[in-house]
TORKOL-159330 format. One record per residue (C-alpha): residue in one letter; x, y, z. Coordinates in steps of 0.2 Angstrom, whole numbers, padded with zeros to 4 digits, always signed. Example, Ala and Ser with C-alpha at 12.3 -4.5 7.8 and 13.67 -1.06 7.14 Angstrom:
residues 2
A+0062-0022+0039
S+0068-0005+0036
end
This chain:
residues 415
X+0134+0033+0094
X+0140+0025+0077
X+0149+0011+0088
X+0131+0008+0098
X+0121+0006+0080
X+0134-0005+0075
X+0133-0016+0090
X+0114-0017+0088
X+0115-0022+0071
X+0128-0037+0076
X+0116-0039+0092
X+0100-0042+0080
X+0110-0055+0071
X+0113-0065+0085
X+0094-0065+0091
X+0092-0069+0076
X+0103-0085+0076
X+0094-0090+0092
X+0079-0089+0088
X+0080-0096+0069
X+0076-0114+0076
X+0062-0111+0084
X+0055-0094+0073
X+0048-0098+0054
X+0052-0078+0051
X+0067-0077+0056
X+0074-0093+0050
X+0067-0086+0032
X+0078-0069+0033
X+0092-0078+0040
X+0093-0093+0026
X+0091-0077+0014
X+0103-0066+0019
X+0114-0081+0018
X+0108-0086-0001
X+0114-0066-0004
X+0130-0067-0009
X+0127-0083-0020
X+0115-0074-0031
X+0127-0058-0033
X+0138-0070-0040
X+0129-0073-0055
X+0123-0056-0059
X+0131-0044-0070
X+0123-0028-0068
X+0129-0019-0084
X+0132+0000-0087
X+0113+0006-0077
X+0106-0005-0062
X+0089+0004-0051
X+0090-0001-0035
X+0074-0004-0027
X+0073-0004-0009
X+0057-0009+0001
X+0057-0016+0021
X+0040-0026+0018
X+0026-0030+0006
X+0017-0014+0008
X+0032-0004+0003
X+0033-0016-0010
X+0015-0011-0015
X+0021+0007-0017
X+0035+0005-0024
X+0028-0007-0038
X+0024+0008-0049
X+0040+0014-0049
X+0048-0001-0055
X+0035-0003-0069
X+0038+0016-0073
X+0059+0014-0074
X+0055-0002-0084
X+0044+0005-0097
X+0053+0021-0097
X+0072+0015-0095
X+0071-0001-0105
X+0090-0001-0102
X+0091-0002-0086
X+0091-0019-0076
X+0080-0019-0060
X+0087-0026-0043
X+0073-0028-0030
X+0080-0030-0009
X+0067-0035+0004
X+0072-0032+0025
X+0057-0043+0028
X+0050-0060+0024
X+0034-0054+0021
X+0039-0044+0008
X+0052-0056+0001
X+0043-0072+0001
X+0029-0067-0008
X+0038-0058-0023
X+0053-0065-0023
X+0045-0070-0042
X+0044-0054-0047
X+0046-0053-0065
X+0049-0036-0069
X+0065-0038-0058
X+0080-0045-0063
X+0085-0048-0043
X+0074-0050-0030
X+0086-0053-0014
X+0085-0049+0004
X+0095-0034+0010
X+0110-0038+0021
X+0112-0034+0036
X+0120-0014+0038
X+0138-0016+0040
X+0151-0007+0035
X+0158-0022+0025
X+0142-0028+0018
X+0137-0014+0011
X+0154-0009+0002
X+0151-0028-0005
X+0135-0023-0011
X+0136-0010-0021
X+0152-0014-0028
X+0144-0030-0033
X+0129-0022-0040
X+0135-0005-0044
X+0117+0004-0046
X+0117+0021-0055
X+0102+0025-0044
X+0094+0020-0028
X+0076+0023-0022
X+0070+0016-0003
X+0055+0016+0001
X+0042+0025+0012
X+0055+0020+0027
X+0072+0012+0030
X+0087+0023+0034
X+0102+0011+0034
X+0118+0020+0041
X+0132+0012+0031
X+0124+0010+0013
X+0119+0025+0014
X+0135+0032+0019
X+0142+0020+0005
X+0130+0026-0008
X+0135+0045-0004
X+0154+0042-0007
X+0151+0034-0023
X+0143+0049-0026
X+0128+0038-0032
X+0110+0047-0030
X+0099+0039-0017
X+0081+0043-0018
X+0068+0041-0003
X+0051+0039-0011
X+0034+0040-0004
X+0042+0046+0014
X+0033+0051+0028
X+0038+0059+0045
X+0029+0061+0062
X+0035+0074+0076
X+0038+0056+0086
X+0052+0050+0075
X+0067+0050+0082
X+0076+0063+0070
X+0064+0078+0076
X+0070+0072+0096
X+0082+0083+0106
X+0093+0066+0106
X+0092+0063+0090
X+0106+0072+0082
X+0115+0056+0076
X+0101+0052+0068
X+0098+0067+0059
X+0115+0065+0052
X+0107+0050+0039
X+0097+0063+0031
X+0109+0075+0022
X+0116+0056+0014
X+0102+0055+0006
X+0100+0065-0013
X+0083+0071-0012
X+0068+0066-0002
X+0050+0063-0011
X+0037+0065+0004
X+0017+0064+0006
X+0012+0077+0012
X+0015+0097+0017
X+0018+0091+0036
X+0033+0080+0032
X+0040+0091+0021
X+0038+0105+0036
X+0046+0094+0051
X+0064+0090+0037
X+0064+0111+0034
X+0063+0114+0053
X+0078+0104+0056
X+0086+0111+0038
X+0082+0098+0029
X+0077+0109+0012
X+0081+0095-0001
X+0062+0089-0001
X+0047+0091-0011
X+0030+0085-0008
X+0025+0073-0021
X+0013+0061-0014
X+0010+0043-0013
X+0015+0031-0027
X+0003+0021-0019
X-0012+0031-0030
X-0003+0028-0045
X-0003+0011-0043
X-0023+0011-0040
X-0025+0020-0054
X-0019+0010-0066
X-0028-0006-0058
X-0045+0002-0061
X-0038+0007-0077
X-0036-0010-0080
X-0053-0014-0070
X-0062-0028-0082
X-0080-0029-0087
X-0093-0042-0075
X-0108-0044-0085
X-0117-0055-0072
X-0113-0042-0058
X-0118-0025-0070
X-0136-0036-0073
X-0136-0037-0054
X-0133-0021-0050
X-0142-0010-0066
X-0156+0003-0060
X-0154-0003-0043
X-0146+0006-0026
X-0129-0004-0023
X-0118-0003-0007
X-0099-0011-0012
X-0091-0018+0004
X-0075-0023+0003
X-0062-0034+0013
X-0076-0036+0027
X-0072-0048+0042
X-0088-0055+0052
X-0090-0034+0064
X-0095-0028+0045
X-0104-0041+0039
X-0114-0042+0055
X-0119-0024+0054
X-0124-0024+0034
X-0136-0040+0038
X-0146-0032+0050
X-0147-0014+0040
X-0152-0024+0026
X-0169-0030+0036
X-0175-0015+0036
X-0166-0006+0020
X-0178-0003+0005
X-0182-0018-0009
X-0172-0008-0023
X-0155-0008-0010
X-0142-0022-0014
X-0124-0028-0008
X-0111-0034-0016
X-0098-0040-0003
X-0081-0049-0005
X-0074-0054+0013
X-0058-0052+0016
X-0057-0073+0022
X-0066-0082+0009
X-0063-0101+0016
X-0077-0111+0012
X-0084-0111+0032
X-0084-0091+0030
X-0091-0091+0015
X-0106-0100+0021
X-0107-0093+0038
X-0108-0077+0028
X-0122-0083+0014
X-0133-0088+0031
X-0131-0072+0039
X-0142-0064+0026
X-0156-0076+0029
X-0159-0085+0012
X-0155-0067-0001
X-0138-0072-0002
X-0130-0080-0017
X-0111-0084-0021
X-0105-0076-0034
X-0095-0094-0040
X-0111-0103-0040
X-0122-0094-0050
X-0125-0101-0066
X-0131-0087-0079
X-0140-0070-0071
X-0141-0067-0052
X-0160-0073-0047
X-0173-0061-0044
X-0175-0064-0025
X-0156-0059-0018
X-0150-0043-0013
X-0134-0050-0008
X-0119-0055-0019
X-0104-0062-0009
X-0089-0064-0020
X-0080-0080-0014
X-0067-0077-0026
X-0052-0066-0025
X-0045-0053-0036
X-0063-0047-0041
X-0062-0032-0029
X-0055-0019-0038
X-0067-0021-0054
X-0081-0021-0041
X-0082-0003-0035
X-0089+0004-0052
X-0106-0003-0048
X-0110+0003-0032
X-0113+0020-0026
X-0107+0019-0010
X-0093+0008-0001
X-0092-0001+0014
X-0072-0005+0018
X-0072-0020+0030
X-0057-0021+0046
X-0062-0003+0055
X-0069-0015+0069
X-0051-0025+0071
X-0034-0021+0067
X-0037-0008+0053
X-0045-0004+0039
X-0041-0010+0023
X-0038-0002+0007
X-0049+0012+0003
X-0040+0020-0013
X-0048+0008-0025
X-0066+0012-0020
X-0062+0031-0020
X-0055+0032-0036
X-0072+0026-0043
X-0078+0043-0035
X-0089+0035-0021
X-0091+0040-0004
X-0083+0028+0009
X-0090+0022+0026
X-0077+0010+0039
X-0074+0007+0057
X-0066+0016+0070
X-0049+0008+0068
X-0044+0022+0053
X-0034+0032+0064
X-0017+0027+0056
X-0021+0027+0038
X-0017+0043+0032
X-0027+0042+0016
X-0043+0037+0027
X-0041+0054+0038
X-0038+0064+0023
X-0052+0057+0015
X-0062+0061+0032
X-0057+0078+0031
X-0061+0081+0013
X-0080+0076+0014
X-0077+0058+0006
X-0077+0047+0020
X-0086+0044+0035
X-0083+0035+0051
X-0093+0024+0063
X-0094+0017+0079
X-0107+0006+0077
X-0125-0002+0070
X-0132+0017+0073
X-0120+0028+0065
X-0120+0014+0050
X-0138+0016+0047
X-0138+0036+0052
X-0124+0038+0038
X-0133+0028+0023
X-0148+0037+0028
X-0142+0054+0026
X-0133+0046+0008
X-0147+0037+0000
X-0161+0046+0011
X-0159+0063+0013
X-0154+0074+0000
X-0143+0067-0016
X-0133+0083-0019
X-0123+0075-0001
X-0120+0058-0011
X-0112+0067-0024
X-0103+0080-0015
X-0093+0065-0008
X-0092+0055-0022
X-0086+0071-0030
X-0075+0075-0016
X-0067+0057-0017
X-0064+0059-0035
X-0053+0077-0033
X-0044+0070-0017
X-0037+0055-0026
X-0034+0066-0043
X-0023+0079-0034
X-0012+0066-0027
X-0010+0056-0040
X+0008+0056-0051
X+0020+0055-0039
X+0028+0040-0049
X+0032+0052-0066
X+0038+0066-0052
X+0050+0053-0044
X+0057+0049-0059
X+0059+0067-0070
X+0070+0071-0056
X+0079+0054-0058
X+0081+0057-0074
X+0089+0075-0074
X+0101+0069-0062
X+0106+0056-0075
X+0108+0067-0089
X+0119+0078-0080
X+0130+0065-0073
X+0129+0058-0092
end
């Protein structure tokens, strides 16, 4: 089995030549897994070197609290960041709390016995996913710890398969495993997996500390002071569609705040038309908000996550396309949270559906039956939800300081 992984890996390179020319993507990971080497070069690691793994900018995303954790809480140690894909790389490849941001190379037996001995990292943490063959075999006889953070298994993976016994051979290389939830940590025990602990998502922490950070909008908190405000965030034209025409009917005291997830200029004013003249843009206004809208579009980004805190309820845009966006941020304001059908892979949307605090539609009816029974009906059901999304996102907050007391035991001892 070992000899077909490793001719799938020489395999992918080789696609991936061939197609370079004629595929933005892949010519990106190809010219960086070639820049690789050039960059070790220059890099002297020194006595402690975190290796942070993640395959793609969302992994990134969860992984981000980690790195700020280990910088603020190991001042000494120097940060190397590795990307599988260009999505991930290209965008953070800045990254200023790392001292190396480079793409992974490709899982050979030879490159990753170059790599480490080139970066020598006292500790490795990968990300949600990822399980590389030779680096972690490399990592286990250097008896370096390797750390897989935020992890999550399904019964579908390949390691809980009757044919997957090489596969499971991967796992026992691996120090200790931080996963989501009870269910992952179930599925490693039933295949004797025991070195696993349920931690949660770093992904919380992370969100956390942005509405920690959350700043002050005067004009927006004048817009929204004593009246009902609906927070609908990342919304494609689906959403927006359906909160124009609730908003006919809605009561005078109801108003939206709603930052699109596209805010080109021909969005933004197909967006301010839909509303029918109660619409204003939120870069335009010049002093208070007038009298006459109900609508606020943001036409700015990086606003969203302040914005929750002056609503009640929140609308999360892209149920009605590919997926939902994030909902953390608004439920960490304690609100309820209302979005499209397409949840169904987002773990934190299903919990959050499960604990009371979210709630699903299919449509302009459900949309208007739900704010209804929040805003109409009785108000102890808008703040069971709200209250419900508060304790969900407090219990899984903290898997960042659990990730790293670990780490750091396993440091002093080897100190």
């Amino acid at each position: 089995m070992c000899l077909i992984y490793n001719l799938g890996i020489l395999l992918y390179g080789w696609v991936l030549r061939l197609a370079a020319p004629f595929n933005h993507r892949a010519a990106l990971l190809l010219q960086g897994r070639r820049r690789v080497w050039g960059d070790l070069a220059a890099f002297s690691g020194g006595d402690k070197v975190a290796w942070v793994h993640c395959a793609s900018l969302g992994e990134f995303e969860q992984g981000r609290p980690l790195i700020e954790a280990l910088r603020k809480q190991r001042p000494d140690h120097k940060v190397v960041l590795t990307f599988f894909s260009p999505s991930g790389y290209e965008v953070r490849k800045n990254y200023e709390l790392a001292d190396l941001v480079l793409y992974l190379p490709a899982d050979t037996a030879a490159n990753a016995r170059r790599f480490i001995d080139k970066v020598q990292p006292s500790e490795v943490y990968f990300i949600k996913y990822e399980y590389w063959f030779h680096y972690f075999k490399a990592l286990k006889r250097r008896n370096i710890p390797l750390y897989l953070v935020s992890a999550i298994f399904r019964e579908e993976q390949i390691f809980f398969k009757w044919y997957g016994g090489w596969f499971r051979k991967l796992l026992p290389l691996v120090t200790r495993f931080f996963v989501q939830d009870e269910r992952s940590a179930s599925l490693l025990r039933s295949i004797g997996v025991a070195h696993c602990e349920v931690a949660g998502d770093t992904r919380f922490d992370r969100v956390k500390a942005l509405v920690e950070q959350a700043r002050e909008v005067p004009v927006i908190a004048d817009f929204a002071k004593g009246q009902r405000v609906l927070v609908a965030g990342s919304t494609w034209p689906p959403d927006e569609a359906i909160l124009a025409k609730w908003l006919e009917q809605a009561p005078e005291d109801v108003k939206i705040i709603v930052a699109p997830h596209e805010v080109h200029e021909a969005h933004v004013q197909e967006l301010v038309a839909r509303f029918k003249g109660g619409a204003a843009r939120f870069s335009q206004l010049k002093g208070a908000v007038p009298a006459e809208v109900r609508v606020l579009v943001i036409d700015t980004i990086g606003l969203l996550s302040s914005l929750y805190r002056y609503g009640s309820v929140a609308y999360i845009g892209g149920g009605f396309g590919k997926g939902i966006h994030n909902t953390l941020e608004a439920a960490t304001y304690g609100m309820p949270v209302i979005f499209g059908p397409h949840h169904k892979k987002f773990k934190e949307a299903m919990d959050l559906l499960e604990e009371g605090a979210a709630f699903a539609i299919a449509g302009q009816a459900d949309f208007e039956q739900v704010m209804a029974g929040l805003w109409d009906g009785d108000a102890a059901r808008l703040a069971a939800a709200g209250a419900a999304a508060s304790a969900y996102v407090g219990r899984m907050t903290g898997a960042t300081e659990r990730v790293l007391g670990v780490s750091a035991g396993a440091q002093a001892t080897q100190d």
